[in-house]
Residue, then its C-alpha position, 0 to 999 in steps of 0.5 A: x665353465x666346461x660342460x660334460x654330460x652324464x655318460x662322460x662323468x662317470x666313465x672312470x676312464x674320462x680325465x676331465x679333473x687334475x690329479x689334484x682336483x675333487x668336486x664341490x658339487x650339487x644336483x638338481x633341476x635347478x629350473x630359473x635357478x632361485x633364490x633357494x638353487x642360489x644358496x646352494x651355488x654359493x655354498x659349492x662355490x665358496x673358496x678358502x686357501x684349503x679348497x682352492x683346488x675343489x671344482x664347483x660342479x652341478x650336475x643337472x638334467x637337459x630337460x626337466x624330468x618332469x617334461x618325461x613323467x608328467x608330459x600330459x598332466x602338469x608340467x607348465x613348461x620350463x623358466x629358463x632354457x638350458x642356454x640359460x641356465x648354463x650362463x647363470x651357473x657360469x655368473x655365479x661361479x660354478x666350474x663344471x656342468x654334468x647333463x644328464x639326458x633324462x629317459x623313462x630309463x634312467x627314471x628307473x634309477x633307484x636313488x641309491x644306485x644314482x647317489x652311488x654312480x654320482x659319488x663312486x666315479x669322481x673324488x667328491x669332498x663336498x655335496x650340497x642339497x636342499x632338505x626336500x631334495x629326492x631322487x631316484x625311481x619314485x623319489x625313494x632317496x632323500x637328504x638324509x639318506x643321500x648324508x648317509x651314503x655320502x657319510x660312509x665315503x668321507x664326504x661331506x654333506x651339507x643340507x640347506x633349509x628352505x629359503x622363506x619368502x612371504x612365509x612360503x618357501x621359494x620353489x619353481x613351482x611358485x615361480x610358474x605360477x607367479x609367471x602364469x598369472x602375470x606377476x612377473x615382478x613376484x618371480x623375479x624376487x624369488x628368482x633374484x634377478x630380472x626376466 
């Protein structure tokens, strides 16, 4: 799996895919990489004989935003570290990992501007988020705008519905909590593997 990082991604003059590659790709924090993150994994990874040559990229963050915006409120710390989560994407398949170095400055980024930066440089066929996904300054984007704006440009988006548990949806937020009370073995069923 190549890892690149944000500034490498975008810049046009970077020649990190084929001539005859584009990206199968799907964004998020992606903290412990659960049952939900899964399900968008799969769907990027998926091959058929037309999409043999679509690279599964997630693009991610270095460190949990949350760690920048919330450092003194309510950020309970990280899953998994970046050294994790970068085996895990490799085991399920993806190809490309883009980091982006989160900053009071890039959390300024309207939604529209990074769904902009992250379609505009790259030949995408594919973007797959979660229903609840949002990004941009004050969370001002969701997936229904991002379909749209990847619409406009011939890409293809795929939403997926949350992933049930016990009638809750799987998040890392109930991850951390099940860590923090000592359920280990509840967070390792969302998260679908041991710890």
């Amino acid at each position: 799996m190549q890892v690149i990082d944000w500034e490498e991604y975008i810049d046009s003059h970077s020649s990190f895919l084929t001539s005859h590659s584009s990206l199968a790709l799907t964004v998020g924090v992606f903290d412990g990489i659960h049952l939900g993150h899964q399900v968008l994994i799969r769907k990027i990874c998926a091959r058929t004989p037309e999409t043999v040559s679509i690279i599964p990229a997630v693009i991610t963050f270095k460190q949990n935003p949350l760690k920048i915006i919330k450092a003194e409120s309510s950020f309970s710390g990280d899953i998994y570290t970046l050294d994790q989560k970068l085996c895990v994407f490799k085991e399920l398949g993806v190809q490309l990992t883009v980091l982006i170095d989160f900053s009071r400055n890039f959390s300024k980024i309207s939604g529209r501007e990074f769904i902009d930066l992250l379609l505009g440089s790259r030949p995408v066929k594919l973007i797959a988020v979660g229903r609840n996904f949002r990004c941009g300054h004050n969370l001002d984007t969701g997936a229904g705008e991002i379909q749209n704006l990847a619409g406009m440009r011939g890409i293809e988006t795929w939403i997926a519905e949350p992933v049930m548990d016990g009638g809750y949806p799987v998040s890392s937020s109930r991850i951390r909590q099940a860590l923090a009370s000592g359920q280990k073995a509840e967070a390792e069923r969302l998260l679908g593997r041991s710890m």
